[in-house]
DSSP file (Angstrom, degrees, kcal/mol; ACC not computed):
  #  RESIDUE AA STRUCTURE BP1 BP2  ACC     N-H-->O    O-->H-N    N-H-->O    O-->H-N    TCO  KAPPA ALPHA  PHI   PSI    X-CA   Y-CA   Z-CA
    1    1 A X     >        0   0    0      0, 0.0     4,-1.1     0, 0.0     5,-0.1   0.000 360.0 360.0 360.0 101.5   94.7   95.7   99.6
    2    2 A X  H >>  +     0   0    0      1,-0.2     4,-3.5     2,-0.2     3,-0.6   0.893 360.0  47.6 -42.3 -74.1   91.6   97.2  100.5
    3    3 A X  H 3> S+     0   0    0      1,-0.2     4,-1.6     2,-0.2     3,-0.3   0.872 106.0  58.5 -57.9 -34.9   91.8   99.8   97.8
    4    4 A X  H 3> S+     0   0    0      1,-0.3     4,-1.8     2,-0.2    -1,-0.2   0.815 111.1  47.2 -52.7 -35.4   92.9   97.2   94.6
    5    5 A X  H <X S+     0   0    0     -4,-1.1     4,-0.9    -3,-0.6    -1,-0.3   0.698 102.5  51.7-112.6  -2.9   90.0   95.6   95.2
    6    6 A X  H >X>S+     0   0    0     -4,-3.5     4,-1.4    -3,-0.3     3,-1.3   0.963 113.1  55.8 -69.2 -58.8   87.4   98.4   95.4
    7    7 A X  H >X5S+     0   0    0     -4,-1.6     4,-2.9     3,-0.2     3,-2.1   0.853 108.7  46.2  -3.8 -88.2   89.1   99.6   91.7
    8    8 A X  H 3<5S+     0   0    0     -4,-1.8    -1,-0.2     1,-0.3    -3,-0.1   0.729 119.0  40.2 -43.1 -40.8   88.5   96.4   90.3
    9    9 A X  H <<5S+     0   0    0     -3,-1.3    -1,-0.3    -4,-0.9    -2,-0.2   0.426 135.0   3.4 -75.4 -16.9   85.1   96.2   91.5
   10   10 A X  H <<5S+     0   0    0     -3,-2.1    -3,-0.2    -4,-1.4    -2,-0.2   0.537 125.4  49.7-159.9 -29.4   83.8   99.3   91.1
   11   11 A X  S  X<S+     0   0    0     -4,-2.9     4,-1.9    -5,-0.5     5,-0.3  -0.354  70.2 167.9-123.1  54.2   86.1  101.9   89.4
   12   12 A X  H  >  +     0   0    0      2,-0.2     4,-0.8     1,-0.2    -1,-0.1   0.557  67.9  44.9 -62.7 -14.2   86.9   99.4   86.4
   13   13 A X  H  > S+     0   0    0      2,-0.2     4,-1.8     3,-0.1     3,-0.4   0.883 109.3  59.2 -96.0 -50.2   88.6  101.6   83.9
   14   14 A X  H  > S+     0   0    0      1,-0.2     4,-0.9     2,-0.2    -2,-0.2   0.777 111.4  43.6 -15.4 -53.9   90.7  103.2   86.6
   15   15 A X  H  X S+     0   0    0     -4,-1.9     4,-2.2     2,-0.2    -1,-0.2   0.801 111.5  43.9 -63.1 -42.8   91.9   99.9   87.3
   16   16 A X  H  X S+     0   0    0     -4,-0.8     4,-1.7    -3,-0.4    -2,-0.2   0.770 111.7  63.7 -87.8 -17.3   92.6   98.5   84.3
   17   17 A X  H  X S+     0   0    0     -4,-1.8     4,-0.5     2,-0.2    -2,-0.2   0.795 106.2  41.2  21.9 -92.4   94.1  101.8   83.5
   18   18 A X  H ><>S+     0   0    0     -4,-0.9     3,-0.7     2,-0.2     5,-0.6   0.724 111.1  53.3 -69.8 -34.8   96.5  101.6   85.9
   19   19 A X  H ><5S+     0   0    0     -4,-2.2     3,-1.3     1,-0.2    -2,-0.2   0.851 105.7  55.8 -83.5 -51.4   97.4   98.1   85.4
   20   20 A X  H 3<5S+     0   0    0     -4,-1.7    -1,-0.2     1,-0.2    -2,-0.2   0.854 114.1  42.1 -31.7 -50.4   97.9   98.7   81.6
   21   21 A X  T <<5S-     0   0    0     -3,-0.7    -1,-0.2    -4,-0.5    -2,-0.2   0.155 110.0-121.5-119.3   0.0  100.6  101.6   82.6
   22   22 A X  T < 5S+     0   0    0     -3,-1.3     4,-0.2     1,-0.2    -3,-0.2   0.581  88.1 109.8  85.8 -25.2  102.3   99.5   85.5
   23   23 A X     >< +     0   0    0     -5,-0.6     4,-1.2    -6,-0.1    -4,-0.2   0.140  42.7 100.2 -88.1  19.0  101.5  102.0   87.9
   24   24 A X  H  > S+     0   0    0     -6,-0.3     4,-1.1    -5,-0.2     5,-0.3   0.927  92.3  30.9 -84.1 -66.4   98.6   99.7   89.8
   25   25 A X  H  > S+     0   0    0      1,-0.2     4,-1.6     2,-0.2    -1,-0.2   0.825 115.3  53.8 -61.0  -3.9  100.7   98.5   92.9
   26   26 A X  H  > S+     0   0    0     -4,-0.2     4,-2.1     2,-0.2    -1,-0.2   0.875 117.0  45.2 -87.0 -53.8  103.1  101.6   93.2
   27   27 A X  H >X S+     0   0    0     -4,-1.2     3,-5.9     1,-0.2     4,-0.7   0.827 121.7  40.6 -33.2 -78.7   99.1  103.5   93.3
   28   28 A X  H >X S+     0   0    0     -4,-1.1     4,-2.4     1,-0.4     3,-0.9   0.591 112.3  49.5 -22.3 -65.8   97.9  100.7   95.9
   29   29 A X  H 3X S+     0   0    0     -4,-1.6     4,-0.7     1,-0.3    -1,-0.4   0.425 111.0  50.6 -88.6 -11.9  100.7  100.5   97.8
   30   30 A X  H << S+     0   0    0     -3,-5.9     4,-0.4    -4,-2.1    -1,-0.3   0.838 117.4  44.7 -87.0 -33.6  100.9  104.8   98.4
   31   31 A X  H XX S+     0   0    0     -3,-0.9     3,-5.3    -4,-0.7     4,-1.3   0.990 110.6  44.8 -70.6 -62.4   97.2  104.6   99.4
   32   32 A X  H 3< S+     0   0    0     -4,-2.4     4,-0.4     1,-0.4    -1,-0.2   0.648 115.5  53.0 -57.4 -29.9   97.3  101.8  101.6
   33   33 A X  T 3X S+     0   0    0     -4,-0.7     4,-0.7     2,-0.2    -1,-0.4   0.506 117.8  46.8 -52.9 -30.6  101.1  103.9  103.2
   34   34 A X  H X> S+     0   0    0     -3,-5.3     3,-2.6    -4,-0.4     4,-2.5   0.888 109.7  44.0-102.1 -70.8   98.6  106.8  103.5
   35   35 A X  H 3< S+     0   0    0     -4,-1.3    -2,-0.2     1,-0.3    -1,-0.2   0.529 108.6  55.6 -54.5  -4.5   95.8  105.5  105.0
   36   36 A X  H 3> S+     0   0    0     -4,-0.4     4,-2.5    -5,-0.3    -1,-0.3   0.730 112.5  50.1 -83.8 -45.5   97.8  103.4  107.7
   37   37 A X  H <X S+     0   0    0     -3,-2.6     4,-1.9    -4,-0.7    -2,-0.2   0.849 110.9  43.3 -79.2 -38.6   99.4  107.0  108.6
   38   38 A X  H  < S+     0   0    0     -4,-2.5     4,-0.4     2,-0.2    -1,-0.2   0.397 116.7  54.7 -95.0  16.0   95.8  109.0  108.9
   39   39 A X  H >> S+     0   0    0     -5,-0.5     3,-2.2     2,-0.1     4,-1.9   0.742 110.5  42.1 -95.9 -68.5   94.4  105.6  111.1
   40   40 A X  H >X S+     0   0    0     -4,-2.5     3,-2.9     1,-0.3     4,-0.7   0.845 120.6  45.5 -68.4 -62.4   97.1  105.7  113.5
   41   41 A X  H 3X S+     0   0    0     -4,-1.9     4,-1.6     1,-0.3    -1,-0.3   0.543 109.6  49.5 -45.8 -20.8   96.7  109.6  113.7
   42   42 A X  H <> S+     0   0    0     -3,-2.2     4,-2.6    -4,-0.4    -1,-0.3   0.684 112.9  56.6-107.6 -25.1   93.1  109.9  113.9
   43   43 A X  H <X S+     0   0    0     -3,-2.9     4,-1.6    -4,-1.9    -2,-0.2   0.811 100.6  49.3-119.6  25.1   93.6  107.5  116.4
   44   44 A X  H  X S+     0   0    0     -4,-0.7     4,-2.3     2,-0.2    -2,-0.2   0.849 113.0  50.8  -4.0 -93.0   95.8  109.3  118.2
   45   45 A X  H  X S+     0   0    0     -4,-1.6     4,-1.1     1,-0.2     5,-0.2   0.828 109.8  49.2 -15.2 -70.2   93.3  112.3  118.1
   46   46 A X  H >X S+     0   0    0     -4,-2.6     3,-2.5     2,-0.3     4,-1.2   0.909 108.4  46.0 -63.1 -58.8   90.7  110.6  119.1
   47   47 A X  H 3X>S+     0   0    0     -4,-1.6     4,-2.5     1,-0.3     5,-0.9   0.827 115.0  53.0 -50.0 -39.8   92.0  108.7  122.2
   48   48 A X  H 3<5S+     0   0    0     -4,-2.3    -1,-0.3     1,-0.2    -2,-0.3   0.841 114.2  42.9 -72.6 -22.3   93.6  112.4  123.3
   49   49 A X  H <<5S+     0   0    0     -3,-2.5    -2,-0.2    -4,-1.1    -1,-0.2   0.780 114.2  54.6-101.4 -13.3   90.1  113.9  122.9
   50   50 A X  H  <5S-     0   0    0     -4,-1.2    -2,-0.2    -5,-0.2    -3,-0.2   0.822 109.1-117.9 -68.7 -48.1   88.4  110.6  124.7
   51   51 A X  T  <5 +     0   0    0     -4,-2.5     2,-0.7     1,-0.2     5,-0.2   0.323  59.8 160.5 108.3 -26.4   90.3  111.0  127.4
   52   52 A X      < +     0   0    0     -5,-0.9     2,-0.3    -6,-0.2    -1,-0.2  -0.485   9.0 149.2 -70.2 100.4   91.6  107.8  126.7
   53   53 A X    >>  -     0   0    0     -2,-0.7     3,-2.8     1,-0.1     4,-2.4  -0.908  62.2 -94.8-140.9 178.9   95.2  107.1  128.6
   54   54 A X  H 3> S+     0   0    0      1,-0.3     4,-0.7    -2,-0.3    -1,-0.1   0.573 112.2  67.7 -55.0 -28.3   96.9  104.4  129.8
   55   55 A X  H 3> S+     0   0    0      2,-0.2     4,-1.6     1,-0.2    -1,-0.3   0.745 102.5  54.9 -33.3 -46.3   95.7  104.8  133.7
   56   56 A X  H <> S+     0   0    0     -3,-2.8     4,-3.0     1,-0.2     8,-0.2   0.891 102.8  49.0 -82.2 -39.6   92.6  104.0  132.4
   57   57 A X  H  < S+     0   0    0     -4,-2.4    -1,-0.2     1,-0.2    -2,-0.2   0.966 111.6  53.6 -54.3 -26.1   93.8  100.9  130.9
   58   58 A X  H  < S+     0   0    0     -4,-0.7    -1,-0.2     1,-0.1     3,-0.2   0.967 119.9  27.8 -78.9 -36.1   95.5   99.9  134.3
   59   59 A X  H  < S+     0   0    0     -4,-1.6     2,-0.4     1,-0.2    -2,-0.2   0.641 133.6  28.2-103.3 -14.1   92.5  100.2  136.5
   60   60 A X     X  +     0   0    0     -4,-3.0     4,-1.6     1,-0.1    -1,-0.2  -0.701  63.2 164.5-133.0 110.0   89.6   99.5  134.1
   61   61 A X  H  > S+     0   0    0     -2,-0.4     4,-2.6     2,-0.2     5,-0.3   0.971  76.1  53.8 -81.4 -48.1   90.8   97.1  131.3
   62   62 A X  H  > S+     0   0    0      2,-0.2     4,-3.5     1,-0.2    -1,-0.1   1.000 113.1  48.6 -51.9 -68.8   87.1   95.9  129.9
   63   63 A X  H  > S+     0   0    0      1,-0.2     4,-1.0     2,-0.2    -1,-0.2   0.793 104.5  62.0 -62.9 -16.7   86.2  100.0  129.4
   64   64 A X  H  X S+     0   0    0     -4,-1.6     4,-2.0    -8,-0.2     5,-0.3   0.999 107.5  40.0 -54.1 -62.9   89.5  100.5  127.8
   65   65 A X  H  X S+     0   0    0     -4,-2.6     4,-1.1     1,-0.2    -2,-0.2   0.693 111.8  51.0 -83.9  -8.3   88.6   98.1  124.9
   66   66 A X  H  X S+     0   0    0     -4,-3.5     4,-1.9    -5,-0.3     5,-0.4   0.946 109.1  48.0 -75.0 -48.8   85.7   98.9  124.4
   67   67 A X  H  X S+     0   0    0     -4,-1.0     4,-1.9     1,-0.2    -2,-0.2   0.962 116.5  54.8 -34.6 -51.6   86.4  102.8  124.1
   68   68 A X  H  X S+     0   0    0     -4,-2.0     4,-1.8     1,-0.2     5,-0.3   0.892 106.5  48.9 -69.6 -34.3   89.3  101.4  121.8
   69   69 A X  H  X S+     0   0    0     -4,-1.1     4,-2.1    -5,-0.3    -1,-0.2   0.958 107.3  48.0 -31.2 -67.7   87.0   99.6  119.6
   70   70 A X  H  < S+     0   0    0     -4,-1.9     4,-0.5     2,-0.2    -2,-0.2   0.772 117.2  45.5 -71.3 -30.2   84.7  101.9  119.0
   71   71 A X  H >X S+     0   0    0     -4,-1.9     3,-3.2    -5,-0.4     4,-1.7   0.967 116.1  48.1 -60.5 -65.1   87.8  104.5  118.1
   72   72 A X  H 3X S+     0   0    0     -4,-1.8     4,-1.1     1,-0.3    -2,-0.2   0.652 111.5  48.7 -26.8 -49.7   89.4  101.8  116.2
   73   73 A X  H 3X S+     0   0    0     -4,-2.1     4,-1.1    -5,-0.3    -1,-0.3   0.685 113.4  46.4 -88.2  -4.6   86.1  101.2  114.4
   74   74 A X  H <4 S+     0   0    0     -3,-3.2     4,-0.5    -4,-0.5    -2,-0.3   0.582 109.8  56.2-108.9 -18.6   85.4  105.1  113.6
   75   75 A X  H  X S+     0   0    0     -4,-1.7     4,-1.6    -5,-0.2    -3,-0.2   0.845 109.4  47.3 -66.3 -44.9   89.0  105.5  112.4
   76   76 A X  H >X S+     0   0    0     -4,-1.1     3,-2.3     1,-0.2     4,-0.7   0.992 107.6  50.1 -69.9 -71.5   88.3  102.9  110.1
   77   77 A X  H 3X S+     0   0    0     -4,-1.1     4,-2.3     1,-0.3     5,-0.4   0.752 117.6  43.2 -42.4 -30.2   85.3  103.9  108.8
   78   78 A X  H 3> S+     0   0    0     -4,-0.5     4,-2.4     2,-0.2    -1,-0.3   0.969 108.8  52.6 -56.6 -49.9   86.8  107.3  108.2
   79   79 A X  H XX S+     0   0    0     -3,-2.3     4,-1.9    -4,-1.6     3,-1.8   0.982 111.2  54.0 -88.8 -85.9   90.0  106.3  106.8
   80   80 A X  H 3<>S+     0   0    0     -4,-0.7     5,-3.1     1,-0.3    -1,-0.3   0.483 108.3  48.1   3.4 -62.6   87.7  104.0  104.2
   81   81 A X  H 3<5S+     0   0    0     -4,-2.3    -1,-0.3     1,-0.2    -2,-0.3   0.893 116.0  39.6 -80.6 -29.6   85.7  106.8  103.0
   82   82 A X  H <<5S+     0   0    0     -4,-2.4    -2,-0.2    -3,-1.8    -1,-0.2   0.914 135.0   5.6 -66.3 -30.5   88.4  109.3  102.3
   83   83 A X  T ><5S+     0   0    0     -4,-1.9     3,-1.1    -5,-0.1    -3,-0.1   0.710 128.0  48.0-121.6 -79.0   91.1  107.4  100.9
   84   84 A X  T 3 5S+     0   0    0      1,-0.2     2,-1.6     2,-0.1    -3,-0.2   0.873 112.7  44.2 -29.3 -87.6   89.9  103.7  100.3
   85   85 A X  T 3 <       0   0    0     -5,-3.1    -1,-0.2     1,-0.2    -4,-0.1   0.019 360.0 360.0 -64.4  27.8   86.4  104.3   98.5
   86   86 A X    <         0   0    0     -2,-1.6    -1,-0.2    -3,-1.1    -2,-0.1   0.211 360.0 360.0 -95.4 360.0   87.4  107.1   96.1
């Protein structure tokens, strides 16, 4: 859990906070359910805005994953600052 352990590290009365009051995995476990939902959508998005569809994956398989990478690795980074690193 991505987010549990930025808390601990970095937002330390937040954490301990929530841990006091019981409510630190029910938090965790709603971010980490959220952010799972705006990765696969964003990368969704992205792939629909790319261009990116399954044709291409049948006739050029190497430029699919890298085009999926790079989504895959900008989704993340997204998903990270909105939800995770708050």
């Amino acid at each position: 859990m991505m987010h549990k352990s930025y808390l601990e590290n970095h937002k330390k009365v937040l954490f301990s906070t929530l841990l006091i009051q019981g409510k630190l995995y029910q938090h965790c476990a709603e971010i980490e359910t959220q952010a799972r939902n705006m990765f696969d959508t964003l990368i969704e998005q992205m792939k629909t805005a790319e261009g990116v569809t399954e044709e291409l994956k049948e006739h050029n398989q190497w430029e699919w994953v890298q085009i999926m990478r790079n989504i895959e690795q900008r989704a993340n980074e997204i998903v990270c600052k909105e939800l995770i690193y708050v």
